[in-house]
C-alpha positions as CSV (number, residue, x, y, z in Angstrom):
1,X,-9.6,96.9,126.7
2,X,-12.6,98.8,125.2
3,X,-9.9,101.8,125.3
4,X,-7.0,100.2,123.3
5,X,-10.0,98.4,121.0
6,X,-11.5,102.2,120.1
7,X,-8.1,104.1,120.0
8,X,-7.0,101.1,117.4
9,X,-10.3,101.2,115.3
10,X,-9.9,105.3,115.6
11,X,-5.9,105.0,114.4
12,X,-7.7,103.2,111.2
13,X,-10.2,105.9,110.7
14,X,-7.6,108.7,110.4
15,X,-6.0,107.2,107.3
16,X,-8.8,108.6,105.4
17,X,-7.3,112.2,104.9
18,X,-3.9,111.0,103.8
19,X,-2.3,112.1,100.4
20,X,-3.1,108.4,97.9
21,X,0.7,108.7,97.3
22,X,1.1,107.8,101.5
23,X,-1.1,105.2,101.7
24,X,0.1,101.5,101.7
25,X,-2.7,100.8,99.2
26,X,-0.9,103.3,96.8
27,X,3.0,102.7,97.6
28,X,2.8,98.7,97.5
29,X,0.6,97.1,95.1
30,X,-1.9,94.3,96.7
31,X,-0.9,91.4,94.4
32,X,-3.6,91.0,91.6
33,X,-3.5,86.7,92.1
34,X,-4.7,88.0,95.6
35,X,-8.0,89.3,94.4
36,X,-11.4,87.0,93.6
37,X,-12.4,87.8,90.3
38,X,-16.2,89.2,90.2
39,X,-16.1,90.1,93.7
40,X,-18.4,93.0,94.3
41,X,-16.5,95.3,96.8
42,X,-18.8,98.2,96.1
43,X,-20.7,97.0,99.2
44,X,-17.8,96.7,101.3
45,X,-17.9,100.2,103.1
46,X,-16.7,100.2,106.9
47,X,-19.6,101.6,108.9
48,X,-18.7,104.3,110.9
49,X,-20.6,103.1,114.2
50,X,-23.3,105.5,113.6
51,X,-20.8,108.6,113.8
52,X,-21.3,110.7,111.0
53,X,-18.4,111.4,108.8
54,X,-18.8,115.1,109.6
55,X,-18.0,114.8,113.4
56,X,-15.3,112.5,112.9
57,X,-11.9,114.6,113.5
58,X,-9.3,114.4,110.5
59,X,-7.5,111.3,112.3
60,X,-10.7,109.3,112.8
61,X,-11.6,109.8,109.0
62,X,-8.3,109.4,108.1
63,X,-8.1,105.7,110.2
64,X,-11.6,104.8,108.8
65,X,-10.6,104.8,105.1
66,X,-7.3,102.6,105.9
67,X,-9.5,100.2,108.0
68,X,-12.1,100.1,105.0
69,X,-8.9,99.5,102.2
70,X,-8.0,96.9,104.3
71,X,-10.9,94.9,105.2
72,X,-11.9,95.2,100.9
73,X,-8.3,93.3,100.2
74,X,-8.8,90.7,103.3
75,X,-12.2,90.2,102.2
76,X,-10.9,89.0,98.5
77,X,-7.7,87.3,99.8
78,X,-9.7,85.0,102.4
79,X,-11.9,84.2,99.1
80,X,-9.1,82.0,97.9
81,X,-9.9,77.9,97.8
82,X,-6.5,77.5,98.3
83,X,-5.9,77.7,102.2
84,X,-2.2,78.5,102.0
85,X,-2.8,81.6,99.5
86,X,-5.8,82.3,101.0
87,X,-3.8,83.0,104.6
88,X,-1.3,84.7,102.8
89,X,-3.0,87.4,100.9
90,X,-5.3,87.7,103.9
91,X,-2.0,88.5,105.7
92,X,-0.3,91.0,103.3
93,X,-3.5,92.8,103.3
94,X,-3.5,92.9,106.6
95,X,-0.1,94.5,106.9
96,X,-1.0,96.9,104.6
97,X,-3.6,98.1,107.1
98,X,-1.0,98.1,109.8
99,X,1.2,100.6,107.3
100,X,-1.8,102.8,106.9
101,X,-2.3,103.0,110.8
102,X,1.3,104.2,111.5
103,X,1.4,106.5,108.6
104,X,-1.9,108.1,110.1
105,X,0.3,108.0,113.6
106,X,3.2,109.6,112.0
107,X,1.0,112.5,110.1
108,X,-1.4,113.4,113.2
109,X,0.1,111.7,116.4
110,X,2.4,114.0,118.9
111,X,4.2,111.7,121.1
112,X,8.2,110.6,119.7
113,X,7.6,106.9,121.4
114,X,4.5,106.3,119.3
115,X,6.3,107.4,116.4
116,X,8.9,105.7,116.6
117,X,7.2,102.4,116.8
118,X,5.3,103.2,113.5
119,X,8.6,104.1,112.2
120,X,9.9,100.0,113.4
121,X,6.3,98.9,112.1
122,X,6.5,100.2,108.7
123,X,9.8,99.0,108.1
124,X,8.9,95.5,109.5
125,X,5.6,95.2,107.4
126,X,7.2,96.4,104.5
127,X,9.4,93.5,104.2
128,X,7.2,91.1,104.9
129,X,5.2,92.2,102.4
130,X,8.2,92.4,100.0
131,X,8.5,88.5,100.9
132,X,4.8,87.6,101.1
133,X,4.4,88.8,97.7
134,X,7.0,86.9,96.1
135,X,6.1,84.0,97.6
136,X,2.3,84.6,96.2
137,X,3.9,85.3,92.5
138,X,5.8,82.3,93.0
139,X,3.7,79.9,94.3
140,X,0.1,80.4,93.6
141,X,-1.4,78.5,90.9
């Protein structure tokens, strides 16, 4: 369990490195009604577990900065009073992070398998997303 709990929080760190045009954050907007107004995220930063940025390998920073984009929009979605929007903004941030993840396993990973399942993530998260979202620009007040 510690194993599969550190390679997951290291497959976050490695988004870090990505082009902005691969990142979820960049390719699908987070829905504006999804963010608390005079939130300060400047103190949101993801701490690295003591491990300075330096010795982290291009996957682990890469997985970091998805895992800290992430955490910022799930932060200001839970914020919502309104329990339904609240869950779902929590959620589409939180597929966003799952995106990020398998595009850092698609740039750096090297077996076809693991690929291949971000390749079915992706796709999956996208839409739900795509739904999610409408939903939000539909129903939140």
């Amino acid at each position: 369990m510690k194993k599969l709990t550190i390679l997951a929080i290291s497959a976050a760190a490695s988004f870090a490195l990505l082009p902005a045009s691969a990142s979820a954050q960049s390719t699908m907007a987070y829905p504006e009604k999804c963010k608390s107004q005079g939130m300060d995220t400047s103190k949101m930063d993801m701490p690295s577990d003591g491990m300075p940025m330096g010795e982290m390998t291009d996957y682990q920073k890469a997985s970091m900065e998805g895992m800290k984009d992430m955490r910022m929009n799930m932060m200001q979605g839970m914020m919502k009073k309104d329990a339904d929007l609240s869950f779902v903004c929590g959620m589409i941030a939180h597929h966003m992070g799952a995106i990020s993840m398998s595009e850092v396993e698609l740039k750096y990973g090297d077996n076809d398998e693991a690929k291949q399942m971000a390749r079915k993530v992706i796709e999956a998260q996208k839409k739900e997303i795509e739904e999610m979202s409408r939903w939000v620009d539909k129903e939140a007040k």
